[in-house]
C-alpha positions as CSV (number, residue, x, y, z in Angstrom):
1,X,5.3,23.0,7.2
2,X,8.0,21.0,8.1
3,X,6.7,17.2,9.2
4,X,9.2,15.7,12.2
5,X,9.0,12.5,14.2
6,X,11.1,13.9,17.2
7,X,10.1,11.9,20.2
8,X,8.0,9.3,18.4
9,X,8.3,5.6,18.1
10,X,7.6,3.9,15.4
11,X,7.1,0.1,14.2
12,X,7.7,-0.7,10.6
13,X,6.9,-4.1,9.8
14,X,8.5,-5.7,6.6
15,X,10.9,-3.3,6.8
16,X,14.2,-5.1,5.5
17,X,13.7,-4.3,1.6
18,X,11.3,-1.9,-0.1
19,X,9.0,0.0,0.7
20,X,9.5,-1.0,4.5
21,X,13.1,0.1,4.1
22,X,12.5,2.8,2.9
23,X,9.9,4.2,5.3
24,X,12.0,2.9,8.5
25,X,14.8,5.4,6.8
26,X,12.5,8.4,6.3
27,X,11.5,8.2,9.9
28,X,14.7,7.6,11.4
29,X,15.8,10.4,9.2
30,X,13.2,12.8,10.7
31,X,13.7,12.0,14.3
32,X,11.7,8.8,15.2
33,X,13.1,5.6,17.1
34,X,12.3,2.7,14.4
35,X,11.6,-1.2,15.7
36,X,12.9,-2.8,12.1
37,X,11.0,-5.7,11.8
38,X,11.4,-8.4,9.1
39,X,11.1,-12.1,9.1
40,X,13.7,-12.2,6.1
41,X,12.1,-14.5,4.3
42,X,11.9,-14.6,0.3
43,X,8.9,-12.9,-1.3
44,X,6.3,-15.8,-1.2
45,X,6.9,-16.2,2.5
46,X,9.1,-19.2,3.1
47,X,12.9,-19.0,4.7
48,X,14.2,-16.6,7.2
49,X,17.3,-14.1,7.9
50,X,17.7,-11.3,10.0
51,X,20.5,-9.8,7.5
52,X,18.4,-7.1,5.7
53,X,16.6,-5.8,8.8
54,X,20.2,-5.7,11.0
55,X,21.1,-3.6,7.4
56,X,18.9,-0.8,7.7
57,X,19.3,-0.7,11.4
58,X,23.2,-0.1,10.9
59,X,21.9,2.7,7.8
60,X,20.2,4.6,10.1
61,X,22.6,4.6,13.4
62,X,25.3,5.8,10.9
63,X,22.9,8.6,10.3
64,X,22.9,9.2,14.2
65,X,19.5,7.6,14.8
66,X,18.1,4.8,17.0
67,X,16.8,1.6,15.7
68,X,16.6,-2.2,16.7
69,X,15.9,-4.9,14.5
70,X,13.2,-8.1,15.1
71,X,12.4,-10.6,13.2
72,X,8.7,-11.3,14.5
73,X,6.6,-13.4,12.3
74,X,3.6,-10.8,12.0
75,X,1.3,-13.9,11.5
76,X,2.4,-15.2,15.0
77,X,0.7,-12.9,17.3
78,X,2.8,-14.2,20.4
79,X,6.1,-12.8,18.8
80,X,4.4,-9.6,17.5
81,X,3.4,-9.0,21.3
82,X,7.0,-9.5,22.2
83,X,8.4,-7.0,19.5
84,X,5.9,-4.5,21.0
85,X,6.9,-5.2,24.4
86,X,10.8,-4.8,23.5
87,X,10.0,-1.3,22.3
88,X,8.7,-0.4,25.1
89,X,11.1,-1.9,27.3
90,X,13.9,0.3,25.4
91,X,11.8,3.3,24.4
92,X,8.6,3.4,27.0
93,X,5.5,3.8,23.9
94,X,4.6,3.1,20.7
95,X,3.3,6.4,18.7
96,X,3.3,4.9,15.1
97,X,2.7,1.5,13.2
98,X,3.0,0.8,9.6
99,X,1.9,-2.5,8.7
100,X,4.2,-3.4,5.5
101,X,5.3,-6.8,5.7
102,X,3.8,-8.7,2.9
103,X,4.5,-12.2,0.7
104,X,2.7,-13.0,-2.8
105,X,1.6,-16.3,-3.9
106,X,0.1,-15.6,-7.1
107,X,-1.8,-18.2,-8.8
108,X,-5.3,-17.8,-11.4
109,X,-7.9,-18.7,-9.0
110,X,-8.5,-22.7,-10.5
111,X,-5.2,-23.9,-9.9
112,X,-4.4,-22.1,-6.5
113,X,-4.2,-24.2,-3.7
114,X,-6.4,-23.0,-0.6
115,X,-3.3,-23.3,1.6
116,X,-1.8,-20.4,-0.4
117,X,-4.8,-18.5,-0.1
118,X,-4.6,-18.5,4.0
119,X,-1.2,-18.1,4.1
120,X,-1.4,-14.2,2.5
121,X,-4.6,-13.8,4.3
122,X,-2.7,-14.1,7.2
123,X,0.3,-12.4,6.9
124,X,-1.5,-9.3,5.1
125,X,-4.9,-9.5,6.7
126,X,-4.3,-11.7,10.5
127,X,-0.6,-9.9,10.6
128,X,-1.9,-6.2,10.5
129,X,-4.9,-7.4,13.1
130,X,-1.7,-8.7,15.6
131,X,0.1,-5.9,15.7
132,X,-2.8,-3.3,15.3
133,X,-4.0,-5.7,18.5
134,X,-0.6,-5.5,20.0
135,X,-0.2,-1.3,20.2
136,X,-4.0,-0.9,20.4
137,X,-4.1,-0.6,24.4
138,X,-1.3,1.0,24.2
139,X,-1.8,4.0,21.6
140,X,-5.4,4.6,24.0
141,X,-3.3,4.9,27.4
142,X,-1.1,7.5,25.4
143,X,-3.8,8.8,23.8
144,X,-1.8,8.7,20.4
145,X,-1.3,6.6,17.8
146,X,-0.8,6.4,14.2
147,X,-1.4,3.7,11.8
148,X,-1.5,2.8,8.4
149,X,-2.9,-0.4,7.0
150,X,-0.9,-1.7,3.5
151,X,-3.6,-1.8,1.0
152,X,-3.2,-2.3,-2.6
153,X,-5.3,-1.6,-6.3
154,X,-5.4,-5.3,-6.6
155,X,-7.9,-5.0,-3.4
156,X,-9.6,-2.1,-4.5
157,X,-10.1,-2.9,-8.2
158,X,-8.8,-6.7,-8.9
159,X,-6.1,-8.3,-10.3
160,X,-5.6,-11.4,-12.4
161,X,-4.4,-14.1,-10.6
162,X,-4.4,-12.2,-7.2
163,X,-8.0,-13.5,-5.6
164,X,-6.0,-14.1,-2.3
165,X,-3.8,-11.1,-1.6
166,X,-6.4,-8.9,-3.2
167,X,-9.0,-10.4,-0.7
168,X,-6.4,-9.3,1.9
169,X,-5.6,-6.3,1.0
170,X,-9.3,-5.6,0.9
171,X,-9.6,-6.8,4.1
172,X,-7.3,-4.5,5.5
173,X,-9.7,-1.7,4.5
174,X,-12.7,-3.7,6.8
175,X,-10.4,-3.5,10.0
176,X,-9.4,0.4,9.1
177,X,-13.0,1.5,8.9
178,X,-13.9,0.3,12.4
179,X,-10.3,0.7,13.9
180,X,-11.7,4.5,13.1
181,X,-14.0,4.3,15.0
182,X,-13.3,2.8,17.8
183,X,-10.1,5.2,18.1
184,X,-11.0,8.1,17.4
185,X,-12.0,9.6,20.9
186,X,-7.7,7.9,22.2
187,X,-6.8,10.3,19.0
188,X,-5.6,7.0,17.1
189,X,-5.7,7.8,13.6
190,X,-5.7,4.9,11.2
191,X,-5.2,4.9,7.1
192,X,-4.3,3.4,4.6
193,X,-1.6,3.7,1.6
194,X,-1.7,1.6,-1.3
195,X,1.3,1.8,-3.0
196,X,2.6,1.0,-6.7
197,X,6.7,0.8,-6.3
198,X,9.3,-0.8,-7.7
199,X,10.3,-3.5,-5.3
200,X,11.0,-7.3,-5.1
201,X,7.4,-7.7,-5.3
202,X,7.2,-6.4,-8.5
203,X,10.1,-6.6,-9.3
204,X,9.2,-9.3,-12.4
205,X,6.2,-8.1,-13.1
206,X,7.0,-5.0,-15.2
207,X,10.2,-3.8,-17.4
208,X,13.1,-2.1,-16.1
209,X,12.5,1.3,-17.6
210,X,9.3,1.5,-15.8
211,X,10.4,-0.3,-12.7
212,X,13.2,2.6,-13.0
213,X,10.4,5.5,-12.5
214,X,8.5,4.0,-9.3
215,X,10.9,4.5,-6.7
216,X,10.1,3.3,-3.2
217,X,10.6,6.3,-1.5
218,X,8.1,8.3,-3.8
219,X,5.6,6.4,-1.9
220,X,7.0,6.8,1.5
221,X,6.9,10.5,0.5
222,X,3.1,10.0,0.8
223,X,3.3,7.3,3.6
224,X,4.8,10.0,6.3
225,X,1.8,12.4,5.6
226,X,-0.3,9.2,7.2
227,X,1.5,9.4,10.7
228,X,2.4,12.8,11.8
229,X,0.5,14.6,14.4
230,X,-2.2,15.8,11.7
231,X,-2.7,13.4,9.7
232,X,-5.9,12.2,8.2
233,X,-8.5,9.5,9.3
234,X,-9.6,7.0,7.3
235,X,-8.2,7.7,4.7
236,X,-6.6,5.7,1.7
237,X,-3.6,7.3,-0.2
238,X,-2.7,5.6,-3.6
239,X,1.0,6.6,-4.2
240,X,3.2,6.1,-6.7
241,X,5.8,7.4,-9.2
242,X,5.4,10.8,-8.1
243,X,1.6,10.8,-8.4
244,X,-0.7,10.9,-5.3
245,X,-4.6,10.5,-5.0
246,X,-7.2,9.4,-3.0
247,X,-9.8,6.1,-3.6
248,X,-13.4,6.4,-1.9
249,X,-15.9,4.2,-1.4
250,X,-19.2,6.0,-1.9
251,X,-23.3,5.0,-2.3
252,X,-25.4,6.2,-4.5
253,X,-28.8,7.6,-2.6
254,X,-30.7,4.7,-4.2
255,X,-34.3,4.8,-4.3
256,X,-37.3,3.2,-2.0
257,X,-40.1,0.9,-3.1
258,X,-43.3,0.4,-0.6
259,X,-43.8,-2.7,0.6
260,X,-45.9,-3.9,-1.9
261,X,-43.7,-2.8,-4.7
262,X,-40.0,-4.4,-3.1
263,X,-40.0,-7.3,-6.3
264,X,-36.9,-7.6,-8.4
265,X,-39.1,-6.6,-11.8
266,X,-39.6,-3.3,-9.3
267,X,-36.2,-2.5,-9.0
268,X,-34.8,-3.5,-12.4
269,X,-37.7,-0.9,-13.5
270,X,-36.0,1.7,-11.8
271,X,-31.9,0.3,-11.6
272,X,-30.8,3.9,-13.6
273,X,-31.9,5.8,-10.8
274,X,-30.1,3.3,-8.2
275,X,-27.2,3.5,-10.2
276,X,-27.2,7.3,-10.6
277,X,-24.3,9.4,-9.0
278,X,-26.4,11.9,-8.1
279,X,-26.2,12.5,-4.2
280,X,-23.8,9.2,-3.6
281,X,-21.2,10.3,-0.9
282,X,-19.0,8.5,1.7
283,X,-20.5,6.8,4.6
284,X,-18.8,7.8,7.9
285,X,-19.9,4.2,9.7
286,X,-22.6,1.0,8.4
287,X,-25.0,2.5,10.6
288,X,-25.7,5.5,8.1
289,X,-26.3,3.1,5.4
290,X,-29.1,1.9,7.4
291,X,-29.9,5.3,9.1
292,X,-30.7,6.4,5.3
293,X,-32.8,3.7,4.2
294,X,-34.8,3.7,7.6
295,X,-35.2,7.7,6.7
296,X,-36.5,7.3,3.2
297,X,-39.0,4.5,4.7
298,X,-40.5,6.9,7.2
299,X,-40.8,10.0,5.0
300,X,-42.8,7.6,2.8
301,X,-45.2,6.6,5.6
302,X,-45.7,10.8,6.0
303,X,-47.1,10.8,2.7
């Protein structure tokens, strides 16, 4: 099957270096009209230049596609509303979002100041909710849309001296699981990648030899199979280095304890069986969390 973009907009955000770039390319390439948006600022946020973006923009009209470049702040919602509203203006919709753009301000938790700490939660976190917010009515008039949330292992697992951009990044996973749900009869699909590349974010955080083997667009390889007509929902895709996988999040069935039992001595009498793997599967909303507890309860009262 051979995945095309032919007729589709798309919105990369972050989309002057890395990862962004190289997702902007490999739609342009297969026949989407790309908004290239970066703020051109250096990697922990601060200073701004429209070079890079303009870059990739002239990259991809030498192909023979269409692209404009905008350097929106994705933290200011008022000039991710206007980048929106300039695609539309030259293209008439919005079919595809990938929200990229991303700075680091890593610090061990006791020495980083709180000011950091907001500053990634809102560009990763607050920027992804602007310009989710910004095509939302949008992709539901269409009745289309495709988007992908930037997550990232540091989110799903932790990283040393990452407690703000891994909160974000979880985050990002929060507004996915109900953006799911809430799109899913306008045939908005949202997911999520979380990528391991080598890029100016990492750039000094790992040698050159293995820096060498995670090439950006072995991740975009796995970022386009988020936003064609069938992609998945609600999924997350870890990419990198030519490997690809999936990360869940799953409950165990648990137990119940009646009423006269619910005491922490109760529970820590039974914890292997909470713990067991037995029967844990994906939840498709919160609702079946309590749904299944509520279930347990009443087949109890039935003896």
């Amino acid at each position: 099957m051979s995945l095309n973009f032919n007729g589709r907009v798309a919105i990369v955000t972050g989309a002057g270096n890395g990862l962004g770039r190289s997702h902007a390319l490999a739609l342009a390439k297969r026949g989407a009209k790309v908004v290239v948006n970066d703020l051109g600022g250096a990697r922990d946020g601060t200073g701004a230049s429209s070079e890079a973006a303009q870059e990739v923009v002239a990259s991809i009209e030498a192909a023979g596609g269409e692209a404009i470049a905008n350097g929106a702040n994705v933290a200011n919602y008022n000039e991710v509303e206007a980048m929106v509203q300039a695609a539309m203006d030259k293209w008439g919709r919005v079919d595809i979002l990938i929200n990229n753009a991303g700075i680091l301000r890593d610090k061990s938790f006791s020495k980083m100041e709180l000011a950091d700490f907001q500053l990634v939660m809102d560009v990763h976190l607050m920027g992804s909710v602007n310009c989710c917010k910004a095509v939302w009515e949008i992709m539901k008039a269409q009745n289309y849309g495709r988007i992908v949330m930037t997550t990232s292992s540091s989110g799903l697992y932790g990283n040393f001296g990452q407690t703000n951009y891994g909160a974000a990044k979880m985050a990002v996973i929060g507004l996915m699981n109900t953006l799911v749900l809430e799109g899913q009869k306008y045939d908005i699909r949202v997911n999520a990648l979380a990528p391991i590349a080598g890029t100016r974010m990492t750039e000094d955080l790992m040698p050159e030899e293995i820096l060498n083997m995670l090439q950006p667009e072995a991740v975009t390889a796995g970022a386009m199979t988020l936003v064609g007509d069938e992609a998945p929902n609600k999924l997350i895709l870890c990419a990198g280095a030519g490997g690809y996988a999936v990360s869940k999040i799953v409950e165990t069935d648990g137990i119940f304890l009646k009423a006269e039992d619910q005491s922490p001595e109760a529970v820590l009498a039974q914890w292997d069986a909470v713990l067991a793997e037995d029967g844990q599967r994906e939840l498709e909303s919160g609702s079946k969390q309590s749904e299944k507890f509520l279930t347990k309860a009443m087949q109890s009262l039935q003896g």
